[in-house]
N, C-alpha and C positions, 0 to 999 in steps of 0.2 A: 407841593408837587411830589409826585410818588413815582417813582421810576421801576420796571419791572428789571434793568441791567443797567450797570453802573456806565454813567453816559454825562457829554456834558451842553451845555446850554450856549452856545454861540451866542455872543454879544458884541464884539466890536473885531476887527481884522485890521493892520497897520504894519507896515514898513518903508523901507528907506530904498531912496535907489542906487544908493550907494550899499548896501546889505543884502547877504545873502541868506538871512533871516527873516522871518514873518512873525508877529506879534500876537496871537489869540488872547482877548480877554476874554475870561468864559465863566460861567458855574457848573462848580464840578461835584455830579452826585455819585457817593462811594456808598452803596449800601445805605442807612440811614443818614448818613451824614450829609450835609452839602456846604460850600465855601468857593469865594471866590477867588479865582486863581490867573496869571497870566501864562502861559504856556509859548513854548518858541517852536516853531518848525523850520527845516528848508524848505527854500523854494519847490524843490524837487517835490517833495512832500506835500509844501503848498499846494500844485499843482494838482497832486493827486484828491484834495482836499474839494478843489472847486469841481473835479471831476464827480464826484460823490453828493455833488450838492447839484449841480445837472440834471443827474441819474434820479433825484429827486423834487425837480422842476426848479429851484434855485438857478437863476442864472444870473450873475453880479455881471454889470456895465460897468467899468473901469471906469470909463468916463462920463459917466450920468451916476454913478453910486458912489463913486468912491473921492472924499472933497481930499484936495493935492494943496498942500503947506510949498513954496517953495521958501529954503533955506539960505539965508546968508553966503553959504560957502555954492552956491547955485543947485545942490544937491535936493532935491524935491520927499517932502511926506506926505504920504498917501494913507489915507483911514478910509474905513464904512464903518458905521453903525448897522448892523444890521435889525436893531430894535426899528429904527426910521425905515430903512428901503424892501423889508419883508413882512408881509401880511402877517407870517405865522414863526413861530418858536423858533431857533433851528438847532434840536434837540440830534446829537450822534451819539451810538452808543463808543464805550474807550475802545473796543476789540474794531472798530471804522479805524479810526484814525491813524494814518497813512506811515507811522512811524512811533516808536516810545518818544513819549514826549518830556522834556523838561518842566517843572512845574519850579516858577520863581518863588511866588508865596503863596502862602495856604490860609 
């Protein structure tokens, strides 16, 4: 896949309800290169994140998309795939994304 600006590949969205982080697994193309990366946002950011995906007909069901772990401690995890609940790629260029993001691995 050939990317015209460096942009990354939504694959999986996850956190905790006890956290005020969010989980991106993604692939991330820089130019020629591509790998796959987790990335953290806040919620705040989150936010702005599902806003973006809206504006794009993306509209995640919390509770029809997203399958909920509850935890031992009663504390609940929440995931989507979104390879499963969206027809199409969901490809954002970096200069979208609601904040500089942390990149865990590369």
């Amino acid at each position: 896949m050939k990317t015209l600006v460096d942009s990354i590949l939504l694959n999986s969205i996850q956190f905790e309800s006890s956290s005020t982080e969010v989980l991106l697994n993604c692939l991330v193309f820089e130019g020629e290169h591509r790998y796959e990366s987790d990335m953290i946002l806040s919620t705040t950011s989150m936010n702005q994140l599902l806003s973006e995906l809206i504006a794009r007909g993306i509209e995640l069901d919390f509770d029809k998309d997203f399958d909920t772990i509850i935890l031992p401690d009663g504390e609940s995890l929440c995931r989507v795939d979104l390879n499963k609940v969206v027809d199409v790629p969901v490809f954002l260029p970096m200069y979208s994304m609601p904040e500089q993001v942390r990149l865990l691995r590369a």
